[in-house]
PyMOL commands that place a pseudoatom at each C-alpha (Angstrom):
pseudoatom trace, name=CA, resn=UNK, resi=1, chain=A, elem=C, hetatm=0, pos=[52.535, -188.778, 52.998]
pseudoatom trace, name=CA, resn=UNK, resi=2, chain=A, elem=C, hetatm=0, pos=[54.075, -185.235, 52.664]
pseudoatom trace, name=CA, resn=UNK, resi=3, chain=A, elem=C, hetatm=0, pos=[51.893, -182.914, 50.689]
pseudoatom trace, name=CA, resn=UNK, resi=4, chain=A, elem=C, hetatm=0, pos=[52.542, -180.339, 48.377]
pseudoatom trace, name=CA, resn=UNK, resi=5, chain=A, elem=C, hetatm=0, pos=[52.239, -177.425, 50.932]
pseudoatom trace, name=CA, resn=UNK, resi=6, chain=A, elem=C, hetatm=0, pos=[54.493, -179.005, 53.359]
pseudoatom trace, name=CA, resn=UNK, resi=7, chain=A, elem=C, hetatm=0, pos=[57.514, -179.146, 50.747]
pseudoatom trace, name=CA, resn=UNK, resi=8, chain=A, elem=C, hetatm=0, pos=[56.604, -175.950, 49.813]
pseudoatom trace, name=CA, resn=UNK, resi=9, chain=A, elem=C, hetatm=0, pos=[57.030, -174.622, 53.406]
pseudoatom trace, name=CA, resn=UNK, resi=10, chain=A, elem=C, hetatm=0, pos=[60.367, -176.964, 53.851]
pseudoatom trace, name=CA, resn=UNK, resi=11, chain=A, elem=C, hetatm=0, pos=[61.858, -175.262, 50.832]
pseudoatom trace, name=CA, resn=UNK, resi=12, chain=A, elem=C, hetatm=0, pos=[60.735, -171.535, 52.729]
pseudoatom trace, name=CA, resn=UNK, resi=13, chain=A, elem=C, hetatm=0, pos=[62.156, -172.531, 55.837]
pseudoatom trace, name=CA, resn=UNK, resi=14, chain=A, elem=C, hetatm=0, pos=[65.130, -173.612, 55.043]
pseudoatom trace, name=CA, resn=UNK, resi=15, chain=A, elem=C, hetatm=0, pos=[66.352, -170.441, 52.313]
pseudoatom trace, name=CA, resn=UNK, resi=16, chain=A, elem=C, hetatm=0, pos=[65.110, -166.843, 51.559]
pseudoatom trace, name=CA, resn=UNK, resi=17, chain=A, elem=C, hetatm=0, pos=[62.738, -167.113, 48.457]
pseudoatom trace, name=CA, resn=UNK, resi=18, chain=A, elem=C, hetatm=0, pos=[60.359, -164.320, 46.961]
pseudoatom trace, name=CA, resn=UNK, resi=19, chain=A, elem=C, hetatm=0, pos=[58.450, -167.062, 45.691]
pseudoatom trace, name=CA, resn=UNK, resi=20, chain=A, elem=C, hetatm=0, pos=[57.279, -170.951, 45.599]
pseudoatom trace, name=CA, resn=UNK, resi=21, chain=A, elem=C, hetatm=0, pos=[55.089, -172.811, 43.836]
pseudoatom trace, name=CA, resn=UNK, resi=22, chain=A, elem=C, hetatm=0, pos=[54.765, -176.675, 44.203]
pseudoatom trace, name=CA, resn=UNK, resi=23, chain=A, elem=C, hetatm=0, pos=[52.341, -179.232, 42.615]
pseudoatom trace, name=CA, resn=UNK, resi=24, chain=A, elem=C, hetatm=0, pos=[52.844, -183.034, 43.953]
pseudoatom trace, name=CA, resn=UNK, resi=25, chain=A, elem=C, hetatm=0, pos=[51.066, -186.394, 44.270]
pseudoatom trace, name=CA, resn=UNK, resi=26, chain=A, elem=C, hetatm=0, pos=[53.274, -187.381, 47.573]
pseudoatom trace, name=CA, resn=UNK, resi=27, chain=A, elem=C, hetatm=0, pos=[56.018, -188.760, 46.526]
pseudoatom trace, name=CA, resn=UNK, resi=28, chain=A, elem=C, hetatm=0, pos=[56.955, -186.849, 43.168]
pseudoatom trace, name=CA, resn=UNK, resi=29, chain=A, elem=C, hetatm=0, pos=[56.915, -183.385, 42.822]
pseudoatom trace, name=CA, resn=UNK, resi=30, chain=A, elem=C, hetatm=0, pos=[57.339, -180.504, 40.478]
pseudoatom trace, name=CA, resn=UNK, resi=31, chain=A, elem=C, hetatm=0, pos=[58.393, -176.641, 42.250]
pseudoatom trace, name=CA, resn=UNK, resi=32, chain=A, elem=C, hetatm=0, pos=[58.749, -173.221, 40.827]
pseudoatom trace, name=CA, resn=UNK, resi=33, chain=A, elem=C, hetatm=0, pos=[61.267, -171.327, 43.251]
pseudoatom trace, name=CA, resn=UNK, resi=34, chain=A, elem=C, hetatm=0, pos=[62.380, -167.669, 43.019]
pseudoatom trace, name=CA, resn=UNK, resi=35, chain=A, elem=C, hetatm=0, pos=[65.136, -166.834, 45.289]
pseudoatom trace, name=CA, resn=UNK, resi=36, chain=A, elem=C, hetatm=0, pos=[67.986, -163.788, 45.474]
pseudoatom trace, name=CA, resn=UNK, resi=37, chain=A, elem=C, hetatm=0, pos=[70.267, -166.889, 46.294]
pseudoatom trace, name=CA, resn=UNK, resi=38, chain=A, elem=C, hetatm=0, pos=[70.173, -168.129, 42.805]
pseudoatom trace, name=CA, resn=UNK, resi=39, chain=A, elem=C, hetatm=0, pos=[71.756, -164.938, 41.293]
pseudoatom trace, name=CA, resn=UNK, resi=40, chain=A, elem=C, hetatm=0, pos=[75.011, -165.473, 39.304]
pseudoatom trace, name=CA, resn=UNK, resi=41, chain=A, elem=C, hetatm=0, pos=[74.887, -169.211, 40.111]
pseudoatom trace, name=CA, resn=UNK, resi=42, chain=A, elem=C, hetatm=0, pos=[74.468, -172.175, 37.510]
pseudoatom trace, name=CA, resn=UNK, resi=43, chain=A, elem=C, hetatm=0, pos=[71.204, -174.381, 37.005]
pseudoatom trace, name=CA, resn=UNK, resi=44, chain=A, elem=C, hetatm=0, pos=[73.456, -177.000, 39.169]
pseudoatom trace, name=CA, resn=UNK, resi=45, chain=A, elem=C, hetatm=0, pos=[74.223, -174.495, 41.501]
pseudoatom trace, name=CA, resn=UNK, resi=46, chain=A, elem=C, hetatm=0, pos=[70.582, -173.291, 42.304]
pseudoatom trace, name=CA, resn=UNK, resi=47, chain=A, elem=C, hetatm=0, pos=[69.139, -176.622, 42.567]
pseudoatom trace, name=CA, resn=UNK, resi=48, chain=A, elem=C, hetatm=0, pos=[72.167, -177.844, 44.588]
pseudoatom trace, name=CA, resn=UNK, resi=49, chain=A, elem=C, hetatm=0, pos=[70.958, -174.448, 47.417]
pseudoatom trace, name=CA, resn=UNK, resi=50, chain=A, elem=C, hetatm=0, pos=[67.094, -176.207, 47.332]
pseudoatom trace, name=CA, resn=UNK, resi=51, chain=A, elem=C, hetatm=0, pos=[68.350, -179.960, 47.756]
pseudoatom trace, name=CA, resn=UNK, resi=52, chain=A, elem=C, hetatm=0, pos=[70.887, -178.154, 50.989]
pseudoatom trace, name=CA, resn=UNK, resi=53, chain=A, elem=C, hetatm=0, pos=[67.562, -176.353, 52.433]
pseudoatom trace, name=CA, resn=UNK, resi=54, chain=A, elem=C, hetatm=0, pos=[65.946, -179.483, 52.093]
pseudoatom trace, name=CA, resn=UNK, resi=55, chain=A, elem=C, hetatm=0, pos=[68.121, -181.784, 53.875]
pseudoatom trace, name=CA, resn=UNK, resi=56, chain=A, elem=C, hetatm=0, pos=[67.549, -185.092, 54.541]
pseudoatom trace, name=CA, resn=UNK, resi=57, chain=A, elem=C, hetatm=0, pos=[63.903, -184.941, 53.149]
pseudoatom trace, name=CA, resn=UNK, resi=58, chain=A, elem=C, hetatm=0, pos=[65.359, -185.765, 49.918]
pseudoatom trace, name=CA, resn=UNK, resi=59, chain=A, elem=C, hetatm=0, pos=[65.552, -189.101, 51.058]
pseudoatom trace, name=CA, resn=UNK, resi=60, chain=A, elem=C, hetatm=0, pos=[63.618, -189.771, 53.390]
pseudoatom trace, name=CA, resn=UNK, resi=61, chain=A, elem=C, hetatm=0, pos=[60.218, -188.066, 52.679]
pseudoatom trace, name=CA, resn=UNK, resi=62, chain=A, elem=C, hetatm=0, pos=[60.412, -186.931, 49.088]
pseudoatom trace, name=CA, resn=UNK, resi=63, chain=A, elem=C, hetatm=0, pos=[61.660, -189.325, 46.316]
pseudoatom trace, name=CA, resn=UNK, resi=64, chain=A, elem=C, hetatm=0, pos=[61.326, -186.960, 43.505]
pseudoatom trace, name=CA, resn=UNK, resi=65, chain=A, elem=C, hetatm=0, pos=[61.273, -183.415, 43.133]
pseudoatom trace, name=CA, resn=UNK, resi=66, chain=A, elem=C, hetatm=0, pos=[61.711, -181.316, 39.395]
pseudoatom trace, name=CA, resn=UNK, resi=67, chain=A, elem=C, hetatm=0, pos=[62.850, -177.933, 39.742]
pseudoatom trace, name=CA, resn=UNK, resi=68, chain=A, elem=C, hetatm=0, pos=[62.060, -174.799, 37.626]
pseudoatom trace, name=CA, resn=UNK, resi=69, chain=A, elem=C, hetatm=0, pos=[64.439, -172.282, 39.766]
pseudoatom trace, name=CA, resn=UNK, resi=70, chain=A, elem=C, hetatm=0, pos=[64.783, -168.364, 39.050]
pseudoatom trace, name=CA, resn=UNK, resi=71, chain=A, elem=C, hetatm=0, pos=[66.595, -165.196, 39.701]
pseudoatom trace, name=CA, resn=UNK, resi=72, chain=A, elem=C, hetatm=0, pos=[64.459, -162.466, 40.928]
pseudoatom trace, name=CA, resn=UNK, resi=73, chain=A, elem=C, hetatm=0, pos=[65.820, -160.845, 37.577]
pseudoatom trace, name=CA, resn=UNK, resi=74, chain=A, elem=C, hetatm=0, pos=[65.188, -163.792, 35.520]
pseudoatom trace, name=CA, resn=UNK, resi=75, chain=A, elem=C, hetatm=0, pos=[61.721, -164.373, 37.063]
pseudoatom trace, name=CA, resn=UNK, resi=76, chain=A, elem=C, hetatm=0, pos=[60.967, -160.879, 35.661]
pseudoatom trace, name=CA, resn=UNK, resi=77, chain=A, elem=C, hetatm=0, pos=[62.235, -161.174, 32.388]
pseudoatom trace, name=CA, resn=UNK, resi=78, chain=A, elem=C, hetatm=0, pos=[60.532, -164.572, 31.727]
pseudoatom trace, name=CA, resn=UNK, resi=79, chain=A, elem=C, hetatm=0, pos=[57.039, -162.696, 32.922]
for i in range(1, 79): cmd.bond("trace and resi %d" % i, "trace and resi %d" % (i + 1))
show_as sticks, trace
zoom trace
C-alpha cells in the first residue's frame, strides 16, 4: 500500500515544487502542490504536469488522487 509520504515524494521527484502537502488512506488521496510550473497554465494544465510527474503510478499504485494546485503567486495571495 503506498502511503501518503511516498506520493508526496513521487510528486517531488518527478517536478520542481516549493511545496506539497498530501493526506491519503492508500488508495485515495487528496494533495496541496505549489510549483513555478503551474504559472500561466489552466487548472487542466497544472494537474495534467502532476499526473506526467507521476507516471504510471496513476494506475498502477494510486487509484485516486484530488488536487488543490498553486502558483507560487497564487499560493501567496490565497495566504
Amino acid at each position: 500500500m503506498v502511503t501518503p509520504e511516498q506520493v508526496k515524494s513521487y510528486i517531488e521527484q518527478g517536478m520542481e515544487c516549493d511545496h506539497v502537502e498530501v493526506q491519503g488512506d492508500g488508495a485515495h488521496f487528496e494533495a496541496v502542490i505549489v510549483s513555478p510550473l503551474f504559472e500561466g497554465k489552466s487548472r487542466v494544465q497544472q494537474h495534467q504536469i502532476v499526473y506526467r510527474a507521476l507516471g504510471g503510478r496513476m494506475r498502477e499504485e494510486i487509484h485516486a488522487l484530488s488536487m488543490q494546485t498553486y502558483s507560487p503567486s497564487a499560493w501567496l495571495a490565497r495566504n
